[in-house]
Phi, psi and omega in degrees: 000308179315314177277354204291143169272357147283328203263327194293026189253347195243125189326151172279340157334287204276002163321289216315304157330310160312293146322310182307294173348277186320313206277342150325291222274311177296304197303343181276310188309307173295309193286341172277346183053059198266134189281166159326305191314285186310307184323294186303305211295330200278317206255323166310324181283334158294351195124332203313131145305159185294329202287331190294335198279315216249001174285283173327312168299322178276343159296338202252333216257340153321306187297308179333321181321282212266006160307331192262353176288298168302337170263029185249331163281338168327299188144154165273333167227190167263199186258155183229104214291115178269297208246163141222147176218133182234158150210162190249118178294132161247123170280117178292311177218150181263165214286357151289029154068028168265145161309158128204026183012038168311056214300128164229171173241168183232090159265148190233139190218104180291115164234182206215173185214122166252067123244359172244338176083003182273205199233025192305140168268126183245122171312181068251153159221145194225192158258172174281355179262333163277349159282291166337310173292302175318301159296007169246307177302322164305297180298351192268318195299301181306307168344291215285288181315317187292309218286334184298312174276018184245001172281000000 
């Protein structure tokens, strides 16, 4: 999208926003199985002109197919993080044999899938300061979620 020669007068920020958007929008469209109707009505409420409106409907309504074959394959829900277990790594030497006393942690986040019911473990290793940030963005999220149900 970014090399496209029509686009390029438009900051790449907002391309990028753009996309996320569309892509938003069709994939909620496939997973909700939204008839045409709703889809005009949903994008008539953004603003969207009819020619943009009823262009966007016939691509997705191309489509439609094999979006829902590909979310269908996905899974029905995400995973749902039961644990976390951590330790904290020390690298002593790197592989010249130089000193470099590198601490990281090695996390594991125990989710479960209930459509499959198994158990996968997802790995990570990080710094402390990419474990911080992580923990912050947790704490914005939990923030976010309250703020939401008190409405």
């Amino acid at each position: 999208i970014l090399d496209d020669p029509d686009l390029k007068d438009i900051d790449p920020t907002v391309l990028k926003h753009c996309h996320a958007a569309a892509a938003t929008c069709i994939l909620e469209a496939g997973r909700q199985k939204a008839d045409i109707s709703a889809i005009s009505t949903c994008l008539e409420d953004c603003k969207l002109d009819k020619e943009r409106i009823e262009q966007f409907c016939t691509e997705y309504q191309k489509n439609k197919d094999a979006l829902e074959i590909l979310l269908g394959s996905i899974g029905r829900s995400p995973l749902h993080i039961t644990d976390v277990s951590w330790r904290l790594e020390y690298q002593i030497k790197n592989n010249q044999l130089h000193k470099t006393y590198q601490p990281s942690y090695l996390v594991t986040l125990n989710v479960e899938n209930s459509d499959s019911g198994s158990h996968p473990d997802v790995s990570f290793s990080c710094t402390m300061e990419q474990l911080q940030d992580l923990v912050g963005k947790l704490k914005d999220a939990a923030k976010s979620l309250e703020r939401a149900t008190q409405m």
